[in-house]
N, C-alpha and C positions, 0 to 999 in steps of 0.2 A: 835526683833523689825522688821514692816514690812518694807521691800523696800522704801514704799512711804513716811515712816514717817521718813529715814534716809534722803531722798533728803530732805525734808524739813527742818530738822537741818543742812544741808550742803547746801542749796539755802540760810537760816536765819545767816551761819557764811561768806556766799561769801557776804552778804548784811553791815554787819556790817567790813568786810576789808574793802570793796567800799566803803563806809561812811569816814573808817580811812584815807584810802590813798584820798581821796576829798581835807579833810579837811589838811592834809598832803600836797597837792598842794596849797591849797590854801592860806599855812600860819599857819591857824586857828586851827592845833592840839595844844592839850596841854596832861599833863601828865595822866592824870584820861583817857583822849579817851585812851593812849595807855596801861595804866594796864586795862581798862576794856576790851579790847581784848583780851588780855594776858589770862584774866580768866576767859574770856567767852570760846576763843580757849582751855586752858586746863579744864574746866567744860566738852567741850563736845566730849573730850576723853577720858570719862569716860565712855558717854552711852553706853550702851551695856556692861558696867562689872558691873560682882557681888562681892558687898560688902557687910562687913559686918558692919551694925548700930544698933547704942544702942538707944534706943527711951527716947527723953528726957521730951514729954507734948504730950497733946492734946489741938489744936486748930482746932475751926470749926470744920469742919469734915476731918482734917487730923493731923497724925500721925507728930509730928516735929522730927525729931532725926539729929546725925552726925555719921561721917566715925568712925572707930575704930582710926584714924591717926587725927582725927580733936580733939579742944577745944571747950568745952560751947563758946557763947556769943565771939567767936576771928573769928572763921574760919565762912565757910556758910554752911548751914540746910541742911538735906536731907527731904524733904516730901513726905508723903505715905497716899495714900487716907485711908480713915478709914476703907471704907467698904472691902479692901481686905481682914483685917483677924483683931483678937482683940491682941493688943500689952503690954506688961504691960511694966511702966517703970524702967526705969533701966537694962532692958536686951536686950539680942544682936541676929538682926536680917538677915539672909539672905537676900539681896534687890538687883533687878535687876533695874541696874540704867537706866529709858526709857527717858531723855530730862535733858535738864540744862539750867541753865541761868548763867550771868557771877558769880553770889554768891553762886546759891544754884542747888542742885539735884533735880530731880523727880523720884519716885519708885515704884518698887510694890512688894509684895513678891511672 
């Protein structure tokens, strides 16, 4: 991953503390603002590792799968653009994790 696309995950989590602790001062937190930090902050301590994911559909033009360590339909996706290679389901892929959101991964192989 380049340089510039790390500060932008790390300028996109310093944005979302700032939000929490606002809302923190002002009263106005509740529990959803603080789990969704939680798992936005651990989502994006992932990028940059390689996993391995089993590909479970195809939507649009990308690959839906999960970690070796997640469940169908509990935990959150990892998605893979299509065009990086052809995936068949049900097997398991090397994926380097490039961005996150608080639920799910971004990859490519």
């Amino acid at each position: 991953m380049t340089h510039k696309i790390c500060e932008q995950i790390h300028e996109r989590m310093l944005r979302e503390y700032a939000d929490c602790a606002h809302k923190m001062v002002d009263g106005c937190i509740n529990v959803r603002d603080v789990e969704r930090l939680i798992c936005l902050g651990e989502a994006v301590e992932q990028t940059h590792d390689v996993l391995m994911i089993v590909r479970d559909r195809l939507e649009d033009d990308q690959y839906i799968g999960r970690t070796e360590y997640d469940s169908p339909e509990v935990d959150g996706e990892v998605l893979i653009p299509r065009s990086n290679a052809v995936l068949e389901t049900g097997r398991f892929y090397t994926v380097k994790i490039c961005d996150a959101t608080e639920f799910d991964l971004f990859g490519k192989i």
